[in-house]
C-alpha positions as CSV (number, residue, x, y, z in Angstrom):
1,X,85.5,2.0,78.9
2,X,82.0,0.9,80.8
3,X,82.8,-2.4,82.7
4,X,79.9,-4.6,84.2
5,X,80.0,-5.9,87.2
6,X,77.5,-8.8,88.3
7,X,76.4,-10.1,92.1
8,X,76.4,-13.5,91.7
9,X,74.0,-14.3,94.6
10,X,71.0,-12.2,93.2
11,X,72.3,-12.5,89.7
12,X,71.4,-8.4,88.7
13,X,74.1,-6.6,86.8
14,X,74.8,-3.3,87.9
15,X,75.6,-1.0,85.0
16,X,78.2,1.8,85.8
17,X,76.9,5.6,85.9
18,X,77.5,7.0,82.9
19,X,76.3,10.2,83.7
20,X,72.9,11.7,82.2
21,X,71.6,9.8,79.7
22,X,68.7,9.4,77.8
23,X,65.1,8.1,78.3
24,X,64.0,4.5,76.9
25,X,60.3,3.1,77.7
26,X,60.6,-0.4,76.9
27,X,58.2,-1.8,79.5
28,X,56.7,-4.2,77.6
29,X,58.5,-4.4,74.3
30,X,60.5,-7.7,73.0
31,X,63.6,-8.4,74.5
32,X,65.8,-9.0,71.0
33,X,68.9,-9.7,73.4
34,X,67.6,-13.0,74.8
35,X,67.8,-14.5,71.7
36,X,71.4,-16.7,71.1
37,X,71.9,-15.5,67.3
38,X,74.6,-18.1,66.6
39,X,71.8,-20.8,67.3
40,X,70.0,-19.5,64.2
41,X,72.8,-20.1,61.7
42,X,71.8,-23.0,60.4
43,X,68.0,-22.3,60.2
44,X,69.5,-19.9,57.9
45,X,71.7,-21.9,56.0
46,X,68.4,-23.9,55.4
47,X,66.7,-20.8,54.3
48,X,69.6,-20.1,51.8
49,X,69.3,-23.6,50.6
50,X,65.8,-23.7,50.4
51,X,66.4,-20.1,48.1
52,X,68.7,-22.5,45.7
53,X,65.9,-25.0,45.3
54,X,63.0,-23.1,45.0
55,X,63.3,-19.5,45.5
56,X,63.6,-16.6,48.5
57,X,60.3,-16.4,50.6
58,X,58.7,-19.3,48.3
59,X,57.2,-20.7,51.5
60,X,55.5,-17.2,52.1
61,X,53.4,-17.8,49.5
62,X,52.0,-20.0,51.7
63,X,52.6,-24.1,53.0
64,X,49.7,-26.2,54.4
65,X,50.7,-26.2,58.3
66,X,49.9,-29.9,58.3
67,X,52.6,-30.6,55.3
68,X,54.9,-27.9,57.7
69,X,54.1,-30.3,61.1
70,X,55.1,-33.7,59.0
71,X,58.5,-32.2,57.5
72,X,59.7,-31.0,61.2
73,X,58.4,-34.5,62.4
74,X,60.4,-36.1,59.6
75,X,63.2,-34.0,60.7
76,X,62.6,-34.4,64.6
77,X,62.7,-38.1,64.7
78,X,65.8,-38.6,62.3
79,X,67.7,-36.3,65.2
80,X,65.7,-38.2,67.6
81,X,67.4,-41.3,65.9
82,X,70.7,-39.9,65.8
83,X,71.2,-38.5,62.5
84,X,72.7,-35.0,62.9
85,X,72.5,-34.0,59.2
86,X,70.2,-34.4,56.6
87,X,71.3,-36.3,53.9
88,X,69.5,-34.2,50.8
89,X,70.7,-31.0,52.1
90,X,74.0,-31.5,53.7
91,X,72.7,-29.4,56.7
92,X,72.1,-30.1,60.4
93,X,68.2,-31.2,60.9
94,X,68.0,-28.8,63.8
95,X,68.0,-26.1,61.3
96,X,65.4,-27.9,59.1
97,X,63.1,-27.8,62.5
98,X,63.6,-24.5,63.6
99,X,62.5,-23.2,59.8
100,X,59.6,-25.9,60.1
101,X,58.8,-23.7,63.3
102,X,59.0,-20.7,61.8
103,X,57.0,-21.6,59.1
104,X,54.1,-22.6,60.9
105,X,54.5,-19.8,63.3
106,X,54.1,-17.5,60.1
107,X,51.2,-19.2,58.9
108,X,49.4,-18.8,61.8
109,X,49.7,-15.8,62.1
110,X,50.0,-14.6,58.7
111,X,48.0,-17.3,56.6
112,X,45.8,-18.9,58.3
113,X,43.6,-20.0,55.1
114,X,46.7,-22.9,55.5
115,X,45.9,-24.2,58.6
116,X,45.3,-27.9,57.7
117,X,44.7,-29.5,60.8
118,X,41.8,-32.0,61.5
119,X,40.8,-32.6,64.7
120,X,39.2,-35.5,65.4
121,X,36.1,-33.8,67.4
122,X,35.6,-37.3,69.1
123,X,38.3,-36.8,71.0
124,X,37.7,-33.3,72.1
125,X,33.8,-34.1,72.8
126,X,32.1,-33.2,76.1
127,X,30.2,-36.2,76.4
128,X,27.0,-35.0,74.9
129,X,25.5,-37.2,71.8
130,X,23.3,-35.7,69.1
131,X,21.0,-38.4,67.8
132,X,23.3,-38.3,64.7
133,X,25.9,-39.7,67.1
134,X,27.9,-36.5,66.7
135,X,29.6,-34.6,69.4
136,X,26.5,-32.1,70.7
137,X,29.3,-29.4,72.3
């Protein structure tokens, strides 16, 4: 049996010799084990109930990402309020936000024909004026 030990003052593990071994490159590549997996359970429970109500991977078919940002903003400030669970679904609003997340993550990077957003250009102006009166940038 392999057994870990870890220096607490630079915070490495040291993994036991186990003799020759083989050769991994992952320089670079995601780093699955960062990831708390038991976190995600009730994202997926949300999935599953969104399944029921709709159908699997109905939001792959793709979700306007401003109707995406006002359902995890819904769901944000009820938490933020101090409701813990949602009262259509049963389940915790944190999962509700993470699968907002997701969602939007997918359709940017998967759909963007859905990104909805509308910036005000106003705001993002560099101080130049057409004679319109529109942002000159």
């Amino acid at each position: 049996m392999n057994t870990y030990s870890k220096n607490t003052e630079t915070e490495q593990c040291t993994i036991p010799d186990v003799g020759s071994s083989a050769l991994r490159y992952n320089s670079g590549k995601l780093k699955w084990s960062l990831v708390d997996f038991d976190a995600l359970e009730d994202m997926v429970k949300v999935l599953e109930f969104g399944a029921k109500k709709y159908s699997a991977d109905n939001w792959k078919k793709g979700l306007q990402t401003n109707e995406i940002a006002e359902s995890m903003m819904r769901h944000l400030f009820a938490y933020l309020r101090g409701e813990d669970i949602d009262p259509e679904s049963g389940l915790p609003h944190t999962g509700h936000i993470m699968c907002n997340a997701m969602f939007l993550s997918y359709m940017q990077k998967f759909a963007p024909k859905f990104d909805a957003r509308r910036p005000d250009k106003n705001k993002r102006c560099c101080g130049k004026w057409n004679e319109l009166g529109e942002c000159d940038c």
